[in-house]
VOPAGU-2260 file (C-alpha; in pm, 1 decimal, decimal comma):
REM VOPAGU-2260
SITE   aa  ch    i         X         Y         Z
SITE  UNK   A    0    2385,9    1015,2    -107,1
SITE  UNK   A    1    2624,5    1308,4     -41,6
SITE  UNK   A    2    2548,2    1579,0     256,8
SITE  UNK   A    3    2476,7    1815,0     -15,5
SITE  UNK   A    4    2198,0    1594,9    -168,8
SITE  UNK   A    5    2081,9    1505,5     164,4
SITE  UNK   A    6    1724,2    1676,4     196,0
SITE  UNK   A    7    1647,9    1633,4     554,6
SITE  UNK   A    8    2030,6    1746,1     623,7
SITE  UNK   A    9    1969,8    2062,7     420,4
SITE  UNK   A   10    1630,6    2152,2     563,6
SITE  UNK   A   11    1835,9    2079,6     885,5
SITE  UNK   A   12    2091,4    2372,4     811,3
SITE  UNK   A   13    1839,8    2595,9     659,2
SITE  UNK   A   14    1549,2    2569,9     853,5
SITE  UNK   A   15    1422,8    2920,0     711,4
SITE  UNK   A   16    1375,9    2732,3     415,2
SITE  UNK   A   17    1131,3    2453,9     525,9
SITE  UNK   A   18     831,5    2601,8     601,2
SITE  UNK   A   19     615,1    2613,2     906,7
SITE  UNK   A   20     419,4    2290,2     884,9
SITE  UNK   A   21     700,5    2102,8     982,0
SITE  UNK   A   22     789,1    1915,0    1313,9
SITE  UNK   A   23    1186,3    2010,8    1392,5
SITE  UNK   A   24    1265,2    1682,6    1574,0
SITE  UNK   A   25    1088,7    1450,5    1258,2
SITE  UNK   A   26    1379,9    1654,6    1051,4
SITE  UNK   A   27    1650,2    1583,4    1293,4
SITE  UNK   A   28    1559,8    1207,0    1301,0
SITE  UNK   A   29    1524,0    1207,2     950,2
SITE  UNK   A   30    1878,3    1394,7     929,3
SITE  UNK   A   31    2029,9    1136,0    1174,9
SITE  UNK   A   32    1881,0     803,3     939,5
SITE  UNK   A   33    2057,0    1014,5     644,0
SITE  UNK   A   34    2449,8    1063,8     792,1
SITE  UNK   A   35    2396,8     705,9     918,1
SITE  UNK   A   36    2320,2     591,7     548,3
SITE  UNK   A   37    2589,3     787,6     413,3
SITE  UNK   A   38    2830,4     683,2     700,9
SITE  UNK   A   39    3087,0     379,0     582,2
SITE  UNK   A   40    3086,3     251,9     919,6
SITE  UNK   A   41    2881,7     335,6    1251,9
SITE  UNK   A   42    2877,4     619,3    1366,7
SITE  UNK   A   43    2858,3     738,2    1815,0
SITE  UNK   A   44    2681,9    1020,4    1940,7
SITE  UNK   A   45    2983,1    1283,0    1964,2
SITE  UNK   A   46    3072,4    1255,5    1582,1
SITE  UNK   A   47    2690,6    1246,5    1493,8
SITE  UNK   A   48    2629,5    1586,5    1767,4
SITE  UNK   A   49    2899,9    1753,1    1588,2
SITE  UNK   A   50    2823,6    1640,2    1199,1
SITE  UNK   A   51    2499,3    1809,2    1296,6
SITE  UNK   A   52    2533,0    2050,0    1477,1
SITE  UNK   A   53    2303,4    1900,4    1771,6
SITE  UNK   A   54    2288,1    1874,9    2129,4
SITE  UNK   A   55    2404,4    1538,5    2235,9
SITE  UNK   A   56    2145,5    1484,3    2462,9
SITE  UNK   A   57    1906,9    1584,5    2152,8
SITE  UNK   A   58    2105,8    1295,0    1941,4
SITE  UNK   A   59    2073,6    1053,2    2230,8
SITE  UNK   A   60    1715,4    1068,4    2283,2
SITE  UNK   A   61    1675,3    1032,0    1861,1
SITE  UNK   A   62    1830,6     773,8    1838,5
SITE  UNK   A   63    1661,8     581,4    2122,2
SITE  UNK   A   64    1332,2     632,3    1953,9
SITE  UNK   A   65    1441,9     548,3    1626,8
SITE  UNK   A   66    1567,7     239,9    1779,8
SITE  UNK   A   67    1209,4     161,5    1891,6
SITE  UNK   A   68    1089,0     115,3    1534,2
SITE  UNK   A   69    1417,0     -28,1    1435,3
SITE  UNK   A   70    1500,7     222,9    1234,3
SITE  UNK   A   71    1854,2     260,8    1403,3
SITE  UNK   A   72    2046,1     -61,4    1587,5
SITE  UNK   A   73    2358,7       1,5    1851,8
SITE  UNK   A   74    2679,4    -239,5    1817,9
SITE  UNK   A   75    2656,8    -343,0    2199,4
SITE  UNK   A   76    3048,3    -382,2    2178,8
SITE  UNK   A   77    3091,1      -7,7    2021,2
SITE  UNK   A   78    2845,8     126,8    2204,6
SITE  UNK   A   79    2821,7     319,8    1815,6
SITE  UNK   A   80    2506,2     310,3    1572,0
SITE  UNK   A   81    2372,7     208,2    1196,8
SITE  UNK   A   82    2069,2     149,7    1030,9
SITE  UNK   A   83    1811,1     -74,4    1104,1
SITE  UNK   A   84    1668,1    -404,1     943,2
SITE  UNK   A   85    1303,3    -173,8     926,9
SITE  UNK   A   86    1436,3      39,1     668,8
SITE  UNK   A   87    1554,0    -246,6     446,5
SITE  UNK   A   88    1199,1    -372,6     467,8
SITE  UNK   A   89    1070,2     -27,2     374,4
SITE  UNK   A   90    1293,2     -42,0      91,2
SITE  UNK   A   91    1164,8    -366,8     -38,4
SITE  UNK   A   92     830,1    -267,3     -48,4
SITE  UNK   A   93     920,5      30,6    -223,6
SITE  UNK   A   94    1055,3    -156,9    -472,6
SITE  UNK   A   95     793,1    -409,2    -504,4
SITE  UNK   A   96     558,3    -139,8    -530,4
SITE  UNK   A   97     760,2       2,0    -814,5
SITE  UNK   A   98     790,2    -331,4    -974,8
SITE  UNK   A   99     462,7    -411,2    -997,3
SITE  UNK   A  100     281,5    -116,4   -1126,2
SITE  UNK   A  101     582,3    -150,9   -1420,0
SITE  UNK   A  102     471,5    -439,5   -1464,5
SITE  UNK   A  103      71,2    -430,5   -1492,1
SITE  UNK   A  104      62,6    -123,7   -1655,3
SITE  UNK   A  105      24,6    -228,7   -1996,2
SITE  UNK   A  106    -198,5    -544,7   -1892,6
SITE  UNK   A  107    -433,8    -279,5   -1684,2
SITE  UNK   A  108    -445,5     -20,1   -2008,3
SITE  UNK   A  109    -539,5    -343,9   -2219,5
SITE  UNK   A  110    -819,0    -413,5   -1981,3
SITE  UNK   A  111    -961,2     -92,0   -1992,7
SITE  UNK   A  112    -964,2     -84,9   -2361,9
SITE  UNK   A  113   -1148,4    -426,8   -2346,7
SITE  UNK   A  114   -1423,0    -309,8   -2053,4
SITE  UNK   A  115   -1422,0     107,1   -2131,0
SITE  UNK   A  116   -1455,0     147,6   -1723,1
SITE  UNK   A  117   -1165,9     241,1   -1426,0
SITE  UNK   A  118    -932,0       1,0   -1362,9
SITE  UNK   A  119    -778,4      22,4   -1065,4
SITE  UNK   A  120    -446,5    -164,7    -854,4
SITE  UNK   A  121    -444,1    -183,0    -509,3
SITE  UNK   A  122    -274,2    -367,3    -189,8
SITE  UNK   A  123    -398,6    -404,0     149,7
SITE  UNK   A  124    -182,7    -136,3     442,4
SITE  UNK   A  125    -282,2    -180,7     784,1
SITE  UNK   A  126    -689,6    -188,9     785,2
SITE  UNK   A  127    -754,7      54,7     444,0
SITE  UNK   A  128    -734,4     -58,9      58,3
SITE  UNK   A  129    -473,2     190,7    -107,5
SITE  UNK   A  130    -507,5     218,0    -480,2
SITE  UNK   A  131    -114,3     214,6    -640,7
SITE  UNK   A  132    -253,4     298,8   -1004,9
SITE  UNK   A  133    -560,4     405,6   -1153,9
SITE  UNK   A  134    -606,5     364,4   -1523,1
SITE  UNK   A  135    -900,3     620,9   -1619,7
SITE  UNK   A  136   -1177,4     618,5   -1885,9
SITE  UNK   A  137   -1334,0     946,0   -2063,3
SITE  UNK   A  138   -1722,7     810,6   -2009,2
SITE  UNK   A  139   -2019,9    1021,9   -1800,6
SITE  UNK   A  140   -2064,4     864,9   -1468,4
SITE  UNK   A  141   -1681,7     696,8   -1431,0
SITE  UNK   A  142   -1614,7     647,0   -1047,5
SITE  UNK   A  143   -1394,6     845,4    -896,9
SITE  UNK   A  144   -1083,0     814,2    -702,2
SITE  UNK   A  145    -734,8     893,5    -700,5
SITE  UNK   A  146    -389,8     713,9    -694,6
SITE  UNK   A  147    -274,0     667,7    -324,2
SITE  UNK   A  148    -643,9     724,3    -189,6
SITE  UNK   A  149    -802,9     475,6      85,8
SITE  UNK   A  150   -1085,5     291,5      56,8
SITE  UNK   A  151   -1275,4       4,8     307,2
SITE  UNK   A  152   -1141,3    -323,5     253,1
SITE  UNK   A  153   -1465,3    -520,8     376,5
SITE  UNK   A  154   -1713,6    -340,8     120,4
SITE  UNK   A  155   -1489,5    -283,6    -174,0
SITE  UNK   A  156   -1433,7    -564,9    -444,4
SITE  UNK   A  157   -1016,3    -500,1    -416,5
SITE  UNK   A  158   -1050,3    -544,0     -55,2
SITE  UNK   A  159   -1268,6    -812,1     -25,8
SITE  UNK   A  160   -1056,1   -1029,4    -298,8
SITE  UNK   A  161    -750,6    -898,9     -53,4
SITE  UNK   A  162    -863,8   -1039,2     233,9
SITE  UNK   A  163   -1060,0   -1368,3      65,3
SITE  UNK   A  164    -664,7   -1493,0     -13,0
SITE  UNK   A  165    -537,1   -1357,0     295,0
SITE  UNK   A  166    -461,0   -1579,4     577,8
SITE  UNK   A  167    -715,0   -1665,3     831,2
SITE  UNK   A  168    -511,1   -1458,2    1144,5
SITE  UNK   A  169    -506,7   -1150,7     939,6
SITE  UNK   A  170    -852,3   -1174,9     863,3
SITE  UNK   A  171    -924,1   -1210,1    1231,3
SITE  UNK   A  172    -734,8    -944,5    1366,7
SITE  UNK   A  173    -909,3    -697,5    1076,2
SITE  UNK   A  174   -1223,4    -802,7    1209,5
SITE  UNK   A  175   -1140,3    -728,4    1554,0
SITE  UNK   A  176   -1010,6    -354,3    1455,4
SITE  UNK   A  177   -1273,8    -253,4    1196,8
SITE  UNK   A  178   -1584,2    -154,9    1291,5
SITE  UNK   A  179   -1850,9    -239,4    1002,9
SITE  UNK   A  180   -1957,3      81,1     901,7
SITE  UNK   A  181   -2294,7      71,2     682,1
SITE  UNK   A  182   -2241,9     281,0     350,7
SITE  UNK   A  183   -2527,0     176,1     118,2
SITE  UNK   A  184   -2820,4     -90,6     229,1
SITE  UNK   A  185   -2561,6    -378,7      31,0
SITE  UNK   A  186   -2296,1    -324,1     326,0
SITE  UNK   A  187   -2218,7    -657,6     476,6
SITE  UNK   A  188   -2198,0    -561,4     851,4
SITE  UNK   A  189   -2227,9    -872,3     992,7
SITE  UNK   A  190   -1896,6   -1038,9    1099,8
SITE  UNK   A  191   -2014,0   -1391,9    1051,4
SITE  UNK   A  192   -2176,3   -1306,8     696,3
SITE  UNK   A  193   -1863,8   -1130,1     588,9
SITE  UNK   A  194   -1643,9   -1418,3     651,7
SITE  UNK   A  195   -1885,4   -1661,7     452,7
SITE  UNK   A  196   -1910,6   -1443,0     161,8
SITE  UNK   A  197   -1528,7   -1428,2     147,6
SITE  UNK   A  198   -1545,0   -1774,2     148,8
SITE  UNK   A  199   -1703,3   -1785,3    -103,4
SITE  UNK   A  200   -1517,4   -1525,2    -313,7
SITE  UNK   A  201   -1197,6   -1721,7    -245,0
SITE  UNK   A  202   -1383,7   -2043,1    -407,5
SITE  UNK   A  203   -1488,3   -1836,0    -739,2
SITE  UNK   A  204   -1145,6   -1669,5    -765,0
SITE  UNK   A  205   -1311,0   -1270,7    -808,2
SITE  UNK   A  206   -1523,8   -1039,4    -582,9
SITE  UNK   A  207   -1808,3    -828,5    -672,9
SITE  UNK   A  208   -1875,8    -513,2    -461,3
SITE  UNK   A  209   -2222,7    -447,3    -585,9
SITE  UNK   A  210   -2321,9     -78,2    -434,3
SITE  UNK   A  211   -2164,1    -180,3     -85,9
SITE  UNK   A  212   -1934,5     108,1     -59,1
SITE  UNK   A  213   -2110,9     367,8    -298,9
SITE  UNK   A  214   -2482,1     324,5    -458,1
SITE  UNK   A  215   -2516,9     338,0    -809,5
SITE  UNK   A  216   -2096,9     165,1    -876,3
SITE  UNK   A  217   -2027,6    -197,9    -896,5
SITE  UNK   A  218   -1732,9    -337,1    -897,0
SITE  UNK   A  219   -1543,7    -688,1    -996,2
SITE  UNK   A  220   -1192,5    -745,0    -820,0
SITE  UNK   A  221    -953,6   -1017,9    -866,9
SITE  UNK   A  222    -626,6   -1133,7    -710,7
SITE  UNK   A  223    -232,6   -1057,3    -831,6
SITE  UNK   A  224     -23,7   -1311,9    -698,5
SITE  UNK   A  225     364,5   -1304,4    -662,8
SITE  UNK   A  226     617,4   -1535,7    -735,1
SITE  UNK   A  227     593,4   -1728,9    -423,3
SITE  UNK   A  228     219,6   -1769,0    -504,3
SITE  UNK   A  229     161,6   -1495,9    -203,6
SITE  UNK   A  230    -168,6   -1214,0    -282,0
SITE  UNK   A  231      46,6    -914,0    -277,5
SITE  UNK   A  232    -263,7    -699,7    -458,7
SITE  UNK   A  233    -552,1    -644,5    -639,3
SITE  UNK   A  234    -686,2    -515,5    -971,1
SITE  UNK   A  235   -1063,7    -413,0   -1028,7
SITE  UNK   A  236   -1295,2    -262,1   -1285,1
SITE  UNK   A  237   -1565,3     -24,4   -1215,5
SITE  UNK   A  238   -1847,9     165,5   -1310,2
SITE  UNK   A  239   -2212,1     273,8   -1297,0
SITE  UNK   A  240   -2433,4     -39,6   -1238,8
SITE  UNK   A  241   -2632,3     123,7   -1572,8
SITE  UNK   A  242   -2307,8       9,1   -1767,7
SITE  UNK   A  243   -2197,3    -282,4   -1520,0
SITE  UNK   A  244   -2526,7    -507,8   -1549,1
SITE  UNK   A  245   -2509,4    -865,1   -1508,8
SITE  UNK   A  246   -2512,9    -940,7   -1865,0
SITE  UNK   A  247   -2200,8    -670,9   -1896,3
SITE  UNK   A  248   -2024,9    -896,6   -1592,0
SITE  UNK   A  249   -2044,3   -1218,6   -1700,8
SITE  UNK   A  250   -1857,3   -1099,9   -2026,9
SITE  UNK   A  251   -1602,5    -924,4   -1826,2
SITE  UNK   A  252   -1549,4   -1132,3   -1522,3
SITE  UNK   A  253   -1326,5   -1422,0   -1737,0
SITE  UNK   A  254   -1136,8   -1152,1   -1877,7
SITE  UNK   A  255   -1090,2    -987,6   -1547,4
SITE  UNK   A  256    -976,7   -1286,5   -1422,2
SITE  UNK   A  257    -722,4   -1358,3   -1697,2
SITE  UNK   A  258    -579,9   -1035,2   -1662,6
SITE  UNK   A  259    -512,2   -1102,5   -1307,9
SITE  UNK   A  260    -352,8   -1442,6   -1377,6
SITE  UNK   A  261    -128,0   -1269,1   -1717,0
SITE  UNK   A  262     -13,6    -999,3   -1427,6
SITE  UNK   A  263      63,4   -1268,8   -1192,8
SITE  UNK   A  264     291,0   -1450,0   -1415,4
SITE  UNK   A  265     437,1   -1192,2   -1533,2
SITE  UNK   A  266     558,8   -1157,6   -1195,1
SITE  UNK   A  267     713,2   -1489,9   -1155,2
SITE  UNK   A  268     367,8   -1706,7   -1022,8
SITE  UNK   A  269     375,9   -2078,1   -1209,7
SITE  UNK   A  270      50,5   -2178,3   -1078,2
């Protein structure tokens, strides 16, 4: 990327231009991660001070808290600076990200033909369910929710599936950081419950959030698995438990779960 397509280098140089909801030293960081990416080699504090027109002190104290998160690494021998392994993860989960919703889009649009309710894909970040892509339906009553919104992972059939396949020690630091907060009478609050009724969902293969996070929606989630066989997401129907009865599940739930496995393949799983 050249300086002149650099965004965080431009707001840099015309900070008229930015707006007042910004933070000035975020830009600068962001600014420093950007001449260090367009940068053939590594780059010290002088040429980086002048290239931007900052203090070196200002540079210095950048670039040791970018070097907290590993965003930025110093060549002990040059005493000079690149970019860090963290952004190369960032990157990869970008394109995984990317990758995937490519590649269940048309097996999520099938699905919703086949059920008529929201389908939804989502992954577990930190402690919250975020839904990737949404797939929506034109019926009275539809749940609703937007791409990149945040949902409980203990009450919600994505999350719950998420966290049935996950392993034990990131179950049981969730557990430890959540606190079990009661949204309809169906909430599993109990720690000890929870973990038996994931149990069980990992045993069936789907989970069924009936009215734990909102009364009156049910959902059915199921597991997307990558080509190392790893969970790396979710996919769920919803939909007003007038339209989701029992009856309705027990249609949907093989299908759900074939979807699931179709995506999973499609990304490389052999299982």
């Amino acid at each position: 990327m050249s300086k002149e397509n650099s965004p965080s280098i431009r707001a840099l140089n015309n900070p008229t231009q930015v707006g007042e909801e910004t933070i000035t030293a975020v830009i600068r960081a962001l600014a420093i991660l950007d001449l260090l990416g367009q940068s053939e080699g590594e780059l010290g504090i002088t040429e980086i001070s002048q290239r931007l027109s900052l203090q070196k002190s200002t540079v210095f104290r950048l670039l040791n808290t970018l070097m907290v998160g590993e965003y930025v690494r110093q060549n002990p021998a040059t005493k000079k600076y690149y970019l860090g392994t963290h952004l190369l993860r960032l990157g990869m989960t970008v394109l995984n990200q990317i990758e995937l919703r490519k590649v269940a889009q048309p097996y999520l649009r099938e699905l919703m033909a086949v059920c008529n309710e929201v389908i939804h894909l989502g992954i577990l970040e930190q402690n919250e369910v975020i839904y990737i892509d949404k797939i929506d339906v034109d019926r009275p009553l539809s749940m609703v929710s937007r791409i990149g919104g945040k949902s409980p992972w203990y009450c919600t059939g994505l999350g719950k599936v998420l966290l049935a396949f996950s392993p034990p020690a990131v179950l049981e630091e969730l557990l430890s950081k959540t606190k079990l907060v009661q949204f309809t009478p169906n909430t599993i609050t109990d720690p000890a419950r929870l973990v038996e009724h994931l149990k069980q969902i990992q045993a069936q293969g789907y989970a069924i959030d009936d009215e734990e996070h909102e009364l009156g929606i049910r959902c059915v989630g199921v597991p997307i698995r990558d080509y190392q066989g790893s969970v790396i997401a979710a996919l769920s129907v919803s939909g007003p438990t007038l339209r989701m009865t029992q009856d309705k599940l027990k249609q949907i739930i093989p299908v759900i779960i074939n979807t699931g496995n179709r995506i999973s393949k499609a990304l490389g799983y052999m299982g």
